[in-house]
mmJSON file of the N, C-alpha and C atoms, coordinates in Angstrom:
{"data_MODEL":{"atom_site":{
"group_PDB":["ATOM","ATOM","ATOM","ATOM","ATOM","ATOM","ATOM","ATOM","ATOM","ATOM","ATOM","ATOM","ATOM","ATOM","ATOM","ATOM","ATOM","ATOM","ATOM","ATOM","ATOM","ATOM","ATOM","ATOM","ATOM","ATOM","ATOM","ATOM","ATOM","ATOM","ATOM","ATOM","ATOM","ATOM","ATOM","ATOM","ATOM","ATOM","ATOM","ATOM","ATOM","ATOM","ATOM","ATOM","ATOM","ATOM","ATOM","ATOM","ATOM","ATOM","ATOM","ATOM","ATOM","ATOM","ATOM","ATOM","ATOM","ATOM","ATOM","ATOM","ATOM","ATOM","ATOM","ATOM","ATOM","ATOM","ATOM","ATOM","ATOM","ATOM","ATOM","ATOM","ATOM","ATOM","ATOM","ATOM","ATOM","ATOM","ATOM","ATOM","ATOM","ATOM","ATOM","ATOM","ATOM","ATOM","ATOM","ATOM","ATOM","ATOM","ATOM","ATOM","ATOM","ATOM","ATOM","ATOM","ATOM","ATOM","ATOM","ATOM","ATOM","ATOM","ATOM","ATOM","ATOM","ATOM","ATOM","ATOM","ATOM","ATOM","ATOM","ATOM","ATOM","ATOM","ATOM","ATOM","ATOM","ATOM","ATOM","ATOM","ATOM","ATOM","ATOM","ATOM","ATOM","ATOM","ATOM","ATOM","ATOM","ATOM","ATOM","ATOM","ATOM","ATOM","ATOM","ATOM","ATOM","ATOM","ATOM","ATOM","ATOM","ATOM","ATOM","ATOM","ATOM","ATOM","ATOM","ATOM","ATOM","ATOM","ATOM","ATOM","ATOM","ATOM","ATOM","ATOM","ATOM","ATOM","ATOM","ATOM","ATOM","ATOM","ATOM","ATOM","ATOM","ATOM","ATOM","ATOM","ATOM","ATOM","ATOM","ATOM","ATOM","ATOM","ATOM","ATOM","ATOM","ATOM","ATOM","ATOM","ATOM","ATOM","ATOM","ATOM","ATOM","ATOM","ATOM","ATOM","ATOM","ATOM","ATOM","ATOM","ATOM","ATOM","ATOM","ATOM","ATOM","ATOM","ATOM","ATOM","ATOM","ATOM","ATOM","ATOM","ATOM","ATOM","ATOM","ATOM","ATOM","ATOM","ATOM","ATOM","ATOM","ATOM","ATOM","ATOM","ATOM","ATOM","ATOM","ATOM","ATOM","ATOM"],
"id":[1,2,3,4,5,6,7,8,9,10,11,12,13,14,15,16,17,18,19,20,21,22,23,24,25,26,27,28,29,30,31,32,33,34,35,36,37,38,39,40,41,42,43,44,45,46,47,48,49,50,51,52,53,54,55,56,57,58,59,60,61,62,63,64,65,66,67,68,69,70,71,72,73,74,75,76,77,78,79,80,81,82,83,84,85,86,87,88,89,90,91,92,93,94,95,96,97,98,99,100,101,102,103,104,105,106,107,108,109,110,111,112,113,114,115,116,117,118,119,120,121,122,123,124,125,126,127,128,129,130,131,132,133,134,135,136,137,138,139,140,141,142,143,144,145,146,147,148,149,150,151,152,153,154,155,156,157,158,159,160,161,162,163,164,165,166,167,168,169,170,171,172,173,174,175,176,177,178,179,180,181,182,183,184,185,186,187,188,189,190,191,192,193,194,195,196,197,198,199,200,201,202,203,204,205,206,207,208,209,210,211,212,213,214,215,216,217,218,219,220,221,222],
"type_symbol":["N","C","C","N","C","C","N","C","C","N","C","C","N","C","C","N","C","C","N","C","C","N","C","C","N","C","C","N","C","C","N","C","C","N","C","C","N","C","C","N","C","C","N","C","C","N","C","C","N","C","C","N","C","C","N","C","C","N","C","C","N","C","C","N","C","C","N","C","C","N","C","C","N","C","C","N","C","C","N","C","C","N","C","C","N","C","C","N","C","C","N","C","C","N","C","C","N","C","C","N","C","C","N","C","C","N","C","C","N","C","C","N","C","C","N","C","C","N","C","C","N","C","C","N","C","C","N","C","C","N","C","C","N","C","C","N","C","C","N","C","C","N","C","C","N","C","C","N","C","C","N","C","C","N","C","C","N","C","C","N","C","C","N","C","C","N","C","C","N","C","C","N","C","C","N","C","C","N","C","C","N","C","C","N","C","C","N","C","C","N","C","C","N","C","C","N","C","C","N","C","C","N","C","C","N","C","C","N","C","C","N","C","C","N","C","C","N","C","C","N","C","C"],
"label_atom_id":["N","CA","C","N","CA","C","N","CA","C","N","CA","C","N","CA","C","N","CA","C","N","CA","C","N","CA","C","N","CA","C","N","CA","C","N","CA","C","N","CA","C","N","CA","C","N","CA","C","N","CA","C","N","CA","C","N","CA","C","N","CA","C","N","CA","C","N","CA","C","N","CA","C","N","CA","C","N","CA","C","N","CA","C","N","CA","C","N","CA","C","N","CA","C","N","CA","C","N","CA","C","N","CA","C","N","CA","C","N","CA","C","N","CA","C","N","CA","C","N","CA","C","N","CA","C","N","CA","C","N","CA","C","N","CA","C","N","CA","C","N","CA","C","N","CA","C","N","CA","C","N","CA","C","N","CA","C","N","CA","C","N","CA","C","N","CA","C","N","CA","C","N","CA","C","N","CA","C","N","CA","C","N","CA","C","N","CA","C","N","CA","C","N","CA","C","N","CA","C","N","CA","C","N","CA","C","N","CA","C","N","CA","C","N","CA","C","N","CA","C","N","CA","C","N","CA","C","N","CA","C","N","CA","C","N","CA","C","N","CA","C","N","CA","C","N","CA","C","N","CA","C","N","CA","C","N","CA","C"],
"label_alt_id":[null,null,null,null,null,null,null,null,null,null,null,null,null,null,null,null,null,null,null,null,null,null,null,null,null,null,null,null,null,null,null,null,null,null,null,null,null,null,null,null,null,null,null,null,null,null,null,null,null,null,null,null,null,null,null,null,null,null,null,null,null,null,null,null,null,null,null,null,null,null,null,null,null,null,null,null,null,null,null,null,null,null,null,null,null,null,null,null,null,null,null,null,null,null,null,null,null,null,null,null,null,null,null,null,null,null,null,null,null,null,null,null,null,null,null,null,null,null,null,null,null,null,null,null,null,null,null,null,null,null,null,null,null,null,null,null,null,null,null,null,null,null,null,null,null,null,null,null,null,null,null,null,null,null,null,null,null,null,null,null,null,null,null,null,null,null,null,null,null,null,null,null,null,null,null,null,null,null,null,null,null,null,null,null,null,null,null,null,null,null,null,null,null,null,null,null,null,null,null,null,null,null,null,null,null,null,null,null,null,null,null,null,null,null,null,null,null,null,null,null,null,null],
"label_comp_id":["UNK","UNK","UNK","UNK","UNK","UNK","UNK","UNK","UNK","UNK","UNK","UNK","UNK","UNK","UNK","UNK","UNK","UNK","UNK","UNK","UNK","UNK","UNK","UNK","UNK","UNK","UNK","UNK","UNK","UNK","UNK","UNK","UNK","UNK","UNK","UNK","UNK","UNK","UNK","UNK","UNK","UNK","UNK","UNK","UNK","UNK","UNK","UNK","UNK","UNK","UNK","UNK","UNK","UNK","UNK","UNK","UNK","UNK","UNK","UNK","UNK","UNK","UNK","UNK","UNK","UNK","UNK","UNK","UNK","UNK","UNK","UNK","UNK","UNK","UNK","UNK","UNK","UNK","UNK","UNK","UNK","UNK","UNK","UNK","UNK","UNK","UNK","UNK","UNK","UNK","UNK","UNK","UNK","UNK","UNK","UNK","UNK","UNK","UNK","UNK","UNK","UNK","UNK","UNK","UNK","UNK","UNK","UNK","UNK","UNK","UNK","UNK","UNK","UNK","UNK","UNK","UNK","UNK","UNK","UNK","UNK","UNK","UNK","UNK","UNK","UNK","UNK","UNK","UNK","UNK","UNK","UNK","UNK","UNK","UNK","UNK","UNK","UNK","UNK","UNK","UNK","UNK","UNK","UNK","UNK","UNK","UNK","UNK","UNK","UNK","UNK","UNK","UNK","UNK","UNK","UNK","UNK","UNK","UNK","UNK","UNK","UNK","UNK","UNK","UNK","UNK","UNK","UNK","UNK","UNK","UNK","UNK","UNK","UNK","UNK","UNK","UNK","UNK","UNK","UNK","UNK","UNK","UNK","UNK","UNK","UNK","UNK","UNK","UNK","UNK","UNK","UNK","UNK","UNK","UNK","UNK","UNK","UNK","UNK","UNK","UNK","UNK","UNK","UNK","UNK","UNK","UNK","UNK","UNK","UNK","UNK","UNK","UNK","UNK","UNK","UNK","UNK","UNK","UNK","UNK","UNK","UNK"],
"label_asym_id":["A","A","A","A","A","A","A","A","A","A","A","A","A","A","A","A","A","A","A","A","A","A","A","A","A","A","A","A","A","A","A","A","A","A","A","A","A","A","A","A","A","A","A","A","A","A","A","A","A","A","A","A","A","A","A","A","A","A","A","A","A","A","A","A","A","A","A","A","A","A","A","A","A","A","A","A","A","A","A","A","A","A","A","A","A","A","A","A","A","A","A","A","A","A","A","A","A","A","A","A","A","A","A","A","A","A","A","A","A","A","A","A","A","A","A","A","A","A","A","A","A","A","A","A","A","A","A","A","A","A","A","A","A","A","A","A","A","A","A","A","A","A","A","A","A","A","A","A","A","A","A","A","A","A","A","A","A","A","A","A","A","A","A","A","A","A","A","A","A","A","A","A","A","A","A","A","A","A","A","A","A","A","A","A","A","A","A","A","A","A","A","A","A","A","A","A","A","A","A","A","A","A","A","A","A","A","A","A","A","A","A","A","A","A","A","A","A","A","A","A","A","A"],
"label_entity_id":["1","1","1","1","1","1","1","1","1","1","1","1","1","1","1","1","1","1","1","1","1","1","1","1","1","1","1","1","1","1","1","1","1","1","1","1","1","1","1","1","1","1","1","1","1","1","1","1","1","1","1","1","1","1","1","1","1","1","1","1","1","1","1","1","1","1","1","1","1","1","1","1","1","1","1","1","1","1","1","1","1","1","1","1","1","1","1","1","1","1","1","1","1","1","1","1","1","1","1","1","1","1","1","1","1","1","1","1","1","1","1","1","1","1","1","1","1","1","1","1","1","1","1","1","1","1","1","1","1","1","1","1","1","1","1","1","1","1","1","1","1","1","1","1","1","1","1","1","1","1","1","1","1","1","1","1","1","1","1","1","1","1","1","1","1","1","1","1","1","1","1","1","1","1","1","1","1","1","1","1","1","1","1","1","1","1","1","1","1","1","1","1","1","1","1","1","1","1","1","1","1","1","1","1","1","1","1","1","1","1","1","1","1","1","1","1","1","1","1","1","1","1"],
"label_seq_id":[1,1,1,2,2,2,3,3,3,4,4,4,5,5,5,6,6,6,7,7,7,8,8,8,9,9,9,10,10,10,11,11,11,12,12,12,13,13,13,14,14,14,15,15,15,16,16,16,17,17,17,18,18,18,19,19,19,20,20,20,21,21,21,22,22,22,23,23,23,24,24,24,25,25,25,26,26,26,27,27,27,28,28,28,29,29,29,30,30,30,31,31,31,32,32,32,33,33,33,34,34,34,35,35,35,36,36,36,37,37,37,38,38,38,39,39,39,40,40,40,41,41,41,42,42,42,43,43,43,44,44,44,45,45,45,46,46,46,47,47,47,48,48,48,49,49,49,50,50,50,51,51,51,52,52,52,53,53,53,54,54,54,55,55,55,56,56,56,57,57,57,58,58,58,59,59,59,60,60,60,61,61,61,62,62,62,63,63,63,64,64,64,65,65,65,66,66,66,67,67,67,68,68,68,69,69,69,70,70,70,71,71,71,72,72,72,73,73,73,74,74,74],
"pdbx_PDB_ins_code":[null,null,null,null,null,null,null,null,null,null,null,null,null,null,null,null,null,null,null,null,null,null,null,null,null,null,null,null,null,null,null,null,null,null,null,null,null,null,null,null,null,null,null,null,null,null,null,null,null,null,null,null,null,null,null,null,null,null,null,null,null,null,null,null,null,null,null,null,null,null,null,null,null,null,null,null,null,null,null,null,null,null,null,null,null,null,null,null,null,null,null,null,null,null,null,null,null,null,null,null,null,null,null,null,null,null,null,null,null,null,null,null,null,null,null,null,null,null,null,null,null,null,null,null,null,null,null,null,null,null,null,null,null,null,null,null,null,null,null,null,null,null,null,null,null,null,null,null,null,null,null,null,null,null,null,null,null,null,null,null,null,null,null,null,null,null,null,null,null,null,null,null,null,null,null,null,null,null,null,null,null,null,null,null,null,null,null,null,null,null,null,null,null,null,null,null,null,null,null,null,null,null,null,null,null,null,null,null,null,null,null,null,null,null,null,null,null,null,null,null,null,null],
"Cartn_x":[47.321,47.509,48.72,49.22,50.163,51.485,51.586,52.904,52.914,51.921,52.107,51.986,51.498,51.691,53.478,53.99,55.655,56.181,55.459,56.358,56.218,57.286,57.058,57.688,56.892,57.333,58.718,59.628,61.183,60.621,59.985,59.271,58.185,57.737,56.48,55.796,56.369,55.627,55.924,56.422,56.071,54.758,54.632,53.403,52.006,52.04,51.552,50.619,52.21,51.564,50.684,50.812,50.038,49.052,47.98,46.734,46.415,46.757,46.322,47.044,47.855,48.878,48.917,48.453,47.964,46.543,45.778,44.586,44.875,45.481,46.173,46.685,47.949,48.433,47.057,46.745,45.357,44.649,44.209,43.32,44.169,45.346,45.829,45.943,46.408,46.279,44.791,44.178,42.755,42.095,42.628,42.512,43.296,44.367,45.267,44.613,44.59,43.791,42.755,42.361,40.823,40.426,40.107,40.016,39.171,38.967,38.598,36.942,36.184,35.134,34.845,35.579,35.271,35.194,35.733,36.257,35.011,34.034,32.788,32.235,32.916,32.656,33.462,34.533,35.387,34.917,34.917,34.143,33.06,31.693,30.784,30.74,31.308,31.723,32.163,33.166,33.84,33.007,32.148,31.322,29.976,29.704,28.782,29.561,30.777,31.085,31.106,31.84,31.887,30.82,29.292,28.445,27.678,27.959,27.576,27.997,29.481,29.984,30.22,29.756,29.632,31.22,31.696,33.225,33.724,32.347,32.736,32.901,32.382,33.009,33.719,34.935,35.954,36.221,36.854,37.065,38.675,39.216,40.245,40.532,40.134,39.819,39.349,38.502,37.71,38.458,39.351,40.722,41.662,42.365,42.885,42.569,41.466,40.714,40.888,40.167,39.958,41.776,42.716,43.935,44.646,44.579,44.741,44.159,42.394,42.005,42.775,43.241,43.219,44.634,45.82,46.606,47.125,46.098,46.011,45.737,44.698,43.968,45.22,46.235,46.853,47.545],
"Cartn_y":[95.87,96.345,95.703,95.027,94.071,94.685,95.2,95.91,97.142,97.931,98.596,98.479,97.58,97.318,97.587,97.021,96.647,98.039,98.973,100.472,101.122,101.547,102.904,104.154,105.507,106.451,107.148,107.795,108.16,109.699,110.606,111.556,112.119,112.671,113.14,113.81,114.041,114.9,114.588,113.094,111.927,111.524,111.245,110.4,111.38,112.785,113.631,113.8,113.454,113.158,112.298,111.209,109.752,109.717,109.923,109.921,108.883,107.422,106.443,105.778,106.267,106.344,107.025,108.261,108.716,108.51,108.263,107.437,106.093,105.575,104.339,104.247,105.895,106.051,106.613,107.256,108.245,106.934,106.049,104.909,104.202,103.847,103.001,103.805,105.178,105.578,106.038,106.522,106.246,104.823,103.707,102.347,102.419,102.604,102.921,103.457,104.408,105.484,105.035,104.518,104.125,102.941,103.385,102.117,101.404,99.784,99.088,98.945,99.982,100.274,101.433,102.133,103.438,102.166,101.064,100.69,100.582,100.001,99.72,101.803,102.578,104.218,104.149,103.261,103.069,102.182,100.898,99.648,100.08,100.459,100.857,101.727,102.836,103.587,102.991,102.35,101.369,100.263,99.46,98.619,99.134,100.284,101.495,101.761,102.316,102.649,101.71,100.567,99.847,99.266,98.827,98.571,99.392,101.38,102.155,102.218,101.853,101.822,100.597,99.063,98.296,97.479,97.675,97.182,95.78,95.132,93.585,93.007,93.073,92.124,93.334,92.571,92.41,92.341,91.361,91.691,92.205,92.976,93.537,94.444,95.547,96.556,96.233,95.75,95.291,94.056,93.152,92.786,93.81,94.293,95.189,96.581,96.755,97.479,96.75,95.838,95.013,94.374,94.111,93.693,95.386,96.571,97.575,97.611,96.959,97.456,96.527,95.499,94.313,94.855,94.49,94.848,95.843,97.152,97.994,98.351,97.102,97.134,96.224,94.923,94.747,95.406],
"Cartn_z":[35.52,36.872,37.541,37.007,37.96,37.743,36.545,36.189,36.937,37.288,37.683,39.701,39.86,41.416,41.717,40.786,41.218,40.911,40.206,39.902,41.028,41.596,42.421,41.566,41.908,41.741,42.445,40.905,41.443,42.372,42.076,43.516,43.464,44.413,44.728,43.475,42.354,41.458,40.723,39.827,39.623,39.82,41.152,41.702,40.991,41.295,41.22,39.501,38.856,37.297,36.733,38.009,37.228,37.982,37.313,38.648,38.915,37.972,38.881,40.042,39.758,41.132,42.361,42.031,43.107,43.802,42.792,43.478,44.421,43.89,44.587,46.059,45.883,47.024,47.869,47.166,48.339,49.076,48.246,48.839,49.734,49.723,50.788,52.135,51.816,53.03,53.71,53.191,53.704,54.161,53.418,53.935,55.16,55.535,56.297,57.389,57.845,58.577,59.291,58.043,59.342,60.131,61.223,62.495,62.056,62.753,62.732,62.338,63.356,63.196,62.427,61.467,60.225,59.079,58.631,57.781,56.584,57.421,56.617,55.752,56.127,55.578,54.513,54.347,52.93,52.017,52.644,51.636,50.968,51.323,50.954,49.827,49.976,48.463,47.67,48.005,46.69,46.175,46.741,46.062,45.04,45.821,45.387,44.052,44.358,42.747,41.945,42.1,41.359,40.779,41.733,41.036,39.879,40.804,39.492,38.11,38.245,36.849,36.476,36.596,35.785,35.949,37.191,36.873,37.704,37.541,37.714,37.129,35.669,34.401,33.255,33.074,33.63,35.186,35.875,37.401,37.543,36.528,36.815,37.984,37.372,38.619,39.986,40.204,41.324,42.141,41.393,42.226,42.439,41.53,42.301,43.281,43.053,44.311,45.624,45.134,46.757,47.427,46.322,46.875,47.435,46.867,47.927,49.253,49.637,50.556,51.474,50.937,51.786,52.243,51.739,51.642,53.072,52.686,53.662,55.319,54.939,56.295,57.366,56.817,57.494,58.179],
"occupancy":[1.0,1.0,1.0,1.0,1.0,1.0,1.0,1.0,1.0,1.0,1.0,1.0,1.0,1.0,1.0,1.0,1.0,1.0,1.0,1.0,1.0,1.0,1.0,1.0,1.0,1.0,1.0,1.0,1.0,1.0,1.0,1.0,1.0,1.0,1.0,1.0,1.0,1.0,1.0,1.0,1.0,1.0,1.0,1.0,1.0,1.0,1.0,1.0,1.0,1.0,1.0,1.0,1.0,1.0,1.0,1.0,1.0,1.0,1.0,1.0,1.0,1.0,1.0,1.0,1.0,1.0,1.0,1.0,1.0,1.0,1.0,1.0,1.0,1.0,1.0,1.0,1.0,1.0,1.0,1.0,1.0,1.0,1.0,1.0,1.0,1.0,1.0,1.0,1.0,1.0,1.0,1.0,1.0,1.0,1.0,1.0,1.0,1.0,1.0,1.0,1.0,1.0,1.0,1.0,1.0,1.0,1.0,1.0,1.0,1.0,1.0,1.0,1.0,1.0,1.0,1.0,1.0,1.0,1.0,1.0,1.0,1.0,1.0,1.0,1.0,1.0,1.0,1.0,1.0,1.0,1.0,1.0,1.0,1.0,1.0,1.0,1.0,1.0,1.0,1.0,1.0,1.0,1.0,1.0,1.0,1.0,1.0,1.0,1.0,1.0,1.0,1.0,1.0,1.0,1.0,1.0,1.0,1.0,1.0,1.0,1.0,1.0,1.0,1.0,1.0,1.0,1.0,1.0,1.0,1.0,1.0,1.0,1.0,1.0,1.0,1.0,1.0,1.0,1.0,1.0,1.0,1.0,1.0,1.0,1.0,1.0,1.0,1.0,1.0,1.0,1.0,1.0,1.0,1.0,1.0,1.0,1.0,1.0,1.0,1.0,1.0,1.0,1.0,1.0,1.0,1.0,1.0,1.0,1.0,1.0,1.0,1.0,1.0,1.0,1.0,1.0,1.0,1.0,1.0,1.0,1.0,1.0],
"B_iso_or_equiv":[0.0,0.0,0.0,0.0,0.0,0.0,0.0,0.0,0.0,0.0,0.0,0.0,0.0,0.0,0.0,0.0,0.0,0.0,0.0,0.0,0.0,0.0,0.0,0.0,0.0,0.0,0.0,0.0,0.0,0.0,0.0,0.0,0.0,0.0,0.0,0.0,0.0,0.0,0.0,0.0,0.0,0.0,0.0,0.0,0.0,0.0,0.0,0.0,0.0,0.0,0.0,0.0,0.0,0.0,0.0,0.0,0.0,0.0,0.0,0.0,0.0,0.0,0.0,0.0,0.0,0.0,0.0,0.0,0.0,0.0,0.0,0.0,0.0,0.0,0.0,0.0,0.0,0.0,0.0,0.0,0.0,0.0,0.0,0.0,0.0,0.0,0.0,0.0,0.0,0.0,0.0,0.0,0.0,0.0,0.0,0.0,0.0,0.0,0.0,0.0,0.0,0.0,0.0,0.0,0.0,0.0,0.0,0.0,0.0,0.0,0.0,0.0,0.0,0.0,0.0,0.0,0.0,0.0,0.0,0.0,0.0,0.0,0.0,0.0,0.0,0.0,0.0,0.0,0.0,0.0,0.0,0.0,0.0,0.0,0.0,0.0,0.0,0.0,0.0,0.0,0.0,0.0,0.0,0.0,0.0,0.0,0.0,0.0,0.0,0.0,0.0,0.0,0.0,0.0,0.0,0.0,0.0,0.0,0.0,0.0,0.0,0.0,0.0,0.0,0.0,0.0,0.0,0.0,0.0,0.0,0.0,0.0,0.0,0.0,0.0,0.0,0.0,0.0,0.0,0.0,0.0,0.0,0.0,0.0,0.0,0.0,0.0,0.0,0.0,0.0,0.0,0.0,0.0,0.0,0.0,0.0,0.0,0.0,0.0,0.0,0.0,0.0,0.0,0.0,0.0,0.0,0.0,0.0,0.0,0.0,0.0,0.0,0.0,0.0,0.0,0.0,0.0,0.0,0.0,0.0,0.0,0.0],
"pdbx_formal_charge":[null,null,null,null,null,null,null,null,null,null,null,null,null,null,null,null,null,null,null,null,null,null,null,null,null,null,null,null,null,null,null,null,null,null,null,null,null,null,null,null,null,null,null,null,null,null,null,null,null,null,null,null,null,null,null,null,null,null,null,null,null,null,null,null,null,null,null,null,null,null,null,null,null,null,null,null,null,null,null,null,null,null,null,null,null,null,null,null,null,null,null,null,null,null,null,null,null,null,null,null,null,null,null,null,null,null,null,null,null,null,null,null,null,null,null,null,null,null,null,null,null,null,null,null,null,null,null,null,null,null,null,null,null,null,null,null,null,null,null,null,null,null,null,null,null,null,null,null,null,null,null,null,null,null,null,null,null,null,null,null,null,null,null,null,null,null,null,null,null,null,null,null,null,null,null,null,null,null,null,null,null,null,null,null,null,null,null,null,null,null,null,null,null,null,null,null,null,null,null,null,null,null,null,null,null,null,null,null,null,null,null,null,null,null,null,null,null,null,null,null,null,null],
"auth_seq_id":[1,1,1,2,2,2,3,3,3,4,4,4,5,5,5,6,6,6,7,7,7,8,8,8,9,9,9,10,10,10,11,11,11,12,12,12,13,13,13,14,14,14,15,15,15,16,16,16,17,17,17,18,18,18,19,19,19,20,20,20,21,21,21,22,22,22,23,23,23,24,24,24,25,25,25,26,26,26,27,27,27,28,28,28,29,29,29,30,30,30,31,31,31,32,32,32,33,33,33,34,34,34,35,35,35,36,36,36,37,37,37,38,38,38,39,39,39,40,40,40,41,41,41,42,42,42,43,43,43,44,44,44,45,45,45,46,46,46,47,47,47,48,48,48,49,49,49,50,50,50,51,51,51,52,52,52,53,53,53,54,54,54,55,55,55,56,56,56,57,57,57,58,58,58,59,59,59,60,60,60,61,61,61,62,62,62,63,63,63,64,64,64,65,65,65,66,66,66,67,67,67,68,68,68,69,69,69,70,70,70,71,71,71,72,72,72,73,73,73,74,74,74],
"auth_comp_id":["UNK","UNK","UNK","UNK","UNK","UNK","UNK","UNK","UNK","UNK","UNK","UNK","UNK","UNK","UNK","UNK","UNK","UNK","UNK","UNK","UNK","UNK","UNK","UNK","UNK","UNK","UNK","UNK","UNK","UNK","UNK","UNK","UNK","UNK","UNK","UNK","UNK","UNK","UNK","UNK","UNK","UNK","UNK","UNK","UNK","UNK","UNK","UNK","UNK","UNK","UNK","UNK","UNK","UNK","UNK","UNK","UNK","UNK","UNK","UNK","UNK","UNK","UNK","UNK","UNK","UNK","UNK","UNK","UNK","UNK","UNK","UNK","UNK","UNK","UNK","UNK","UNK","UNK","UNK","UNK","UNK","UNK","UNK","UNK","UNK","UNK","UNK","UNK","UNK","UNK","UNK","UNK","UNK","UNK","UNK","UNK","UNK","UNK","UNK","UNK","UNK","UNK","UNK","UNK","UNK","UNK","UNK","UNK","UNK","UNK","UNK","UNK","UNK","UNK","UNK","UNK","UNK","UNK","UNK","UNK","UNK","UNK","UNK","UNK","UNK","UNK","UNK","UNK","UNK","UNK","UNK","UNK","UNK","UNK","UNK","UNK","UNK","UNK","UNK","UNK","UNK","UNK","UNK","UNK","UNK","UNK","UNK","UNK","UNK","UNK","UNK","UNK","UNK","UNK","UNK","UNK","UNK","UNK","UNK","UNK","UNK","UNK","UNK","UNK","UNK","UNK","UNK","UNK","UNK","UNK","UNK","UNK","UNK","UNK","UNK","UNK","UNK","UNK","UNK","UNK","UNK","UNK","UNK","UNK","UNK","UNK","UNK","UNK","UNK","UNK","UNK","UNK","UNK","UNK","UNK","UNK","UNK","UNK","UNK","UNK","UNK","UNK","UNK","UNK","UNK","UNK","UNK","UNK","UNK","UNK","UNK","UNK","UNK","UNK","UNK","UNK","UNK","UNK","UNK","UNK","UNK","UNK"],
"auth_asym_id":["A","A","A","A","A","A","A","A","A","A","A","A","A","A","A","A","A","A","A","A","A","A","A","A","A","A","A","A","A","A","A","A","A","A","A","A","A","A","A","A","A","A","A","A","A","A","A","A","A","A","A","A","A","A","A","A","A","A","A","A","A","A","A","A","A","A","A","A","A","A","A","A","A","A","A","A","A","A","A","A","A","A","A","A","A","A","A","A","A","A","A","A","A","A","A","A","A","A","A","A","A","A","A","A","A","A","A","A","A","A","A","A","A","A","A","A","A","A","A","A","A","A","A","A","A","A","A","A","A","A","A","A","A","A","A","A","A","A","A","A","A","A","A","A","A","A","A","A","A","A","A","A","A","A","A","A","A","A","A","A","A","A","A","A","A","A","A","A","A","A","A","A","A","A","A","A","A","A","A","A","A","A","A","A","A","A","A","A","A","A","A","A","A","A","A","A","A","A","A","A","A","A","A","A","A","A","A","A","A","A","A","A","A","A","A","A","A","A","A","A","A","A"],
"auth_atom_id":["N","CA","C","N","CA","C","N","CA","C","N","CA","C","N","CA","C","N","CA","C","N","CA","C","N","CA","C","N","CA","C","N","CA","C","N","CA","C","N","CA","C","N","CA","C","N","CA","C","N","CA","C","N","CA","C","N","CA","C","N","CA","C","N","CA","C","N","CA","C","N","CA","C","N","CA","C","N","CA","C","N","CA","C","N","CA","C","N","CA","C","N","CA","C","N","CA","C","N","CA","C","N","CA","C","N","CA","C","N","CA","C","N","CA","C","N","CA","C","N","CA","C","N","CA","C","N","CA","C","N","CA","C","N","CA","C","N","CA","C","N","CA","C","N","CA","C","N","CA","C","N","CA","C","N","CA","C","N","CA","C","N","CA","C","N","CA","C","N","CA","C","N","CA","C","N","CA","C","N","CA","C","N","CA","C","N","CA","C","N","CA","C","N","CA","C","N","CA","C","N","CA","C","N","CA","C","N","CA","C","N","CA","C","N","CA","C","N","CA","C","N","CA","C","N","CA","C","N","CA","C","N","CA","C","N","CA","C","N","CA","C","N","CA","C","N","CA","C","N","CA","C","N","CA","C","N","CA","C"],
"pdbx_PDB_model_num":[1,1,1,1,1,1,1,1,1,1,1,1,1,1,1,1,1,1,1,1,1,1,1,1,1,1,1,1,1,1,1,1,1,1,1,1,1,1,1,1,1,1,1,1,1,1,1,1,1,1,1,1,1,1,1,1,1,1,1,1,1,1,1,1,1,1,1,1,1,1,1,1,1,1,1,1,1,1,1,1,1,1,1,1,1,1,1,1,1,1,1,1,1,1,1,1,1,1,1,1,1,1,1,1,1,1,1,1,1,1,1,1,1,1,1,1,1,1,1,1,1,1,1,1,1,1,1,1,1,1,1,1,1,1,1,1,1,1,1,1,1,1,1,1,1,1,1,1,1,1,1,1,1,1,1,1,1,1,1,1,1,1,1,1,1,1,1,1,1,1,1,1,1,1,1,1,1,1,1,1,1,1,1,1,1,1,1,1,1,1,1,1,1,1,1,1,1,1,1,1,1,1,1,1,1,1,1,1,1,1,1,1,1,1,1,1,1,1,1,1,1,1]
}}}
């Protein structure tokens, strides 16, 4: 994940091709977006998923999940 934190996409359909990239972008701006008091309507899914699919060990993903939300919310 780290290699790819530092890539940006050369254009929009680029971004378009790589879905984890666009998941990425989609989530920050939805992190983005939402006020102070929505925020807990984002977190919640994401811990939800993550606990459904088992993706705390390894804690790859689930850092870089949480360093988008964080990231974002500033």
């Amino acid at each position: 994940y780290a290699d790819k934190e530092d890539a940006t996409p050369d254009s929009p359909t680029e971004e378009r091709s790589d879905p984890p990239q666009f998941a990425e972008t989609c989530m920050r701006e939805l992190v983005g977006r939402a006020s102070f008091g929505h925020i807990r309507c984002v977190i919640r899914p994401v811990l939800r998923h993550l606990d459904n699919h088992q993706l705390w060990v390894p804690n790859y993903f689930a850092i870089h999940t949480f360093r988008i939300i964080m990231f974002s919310i500033q």
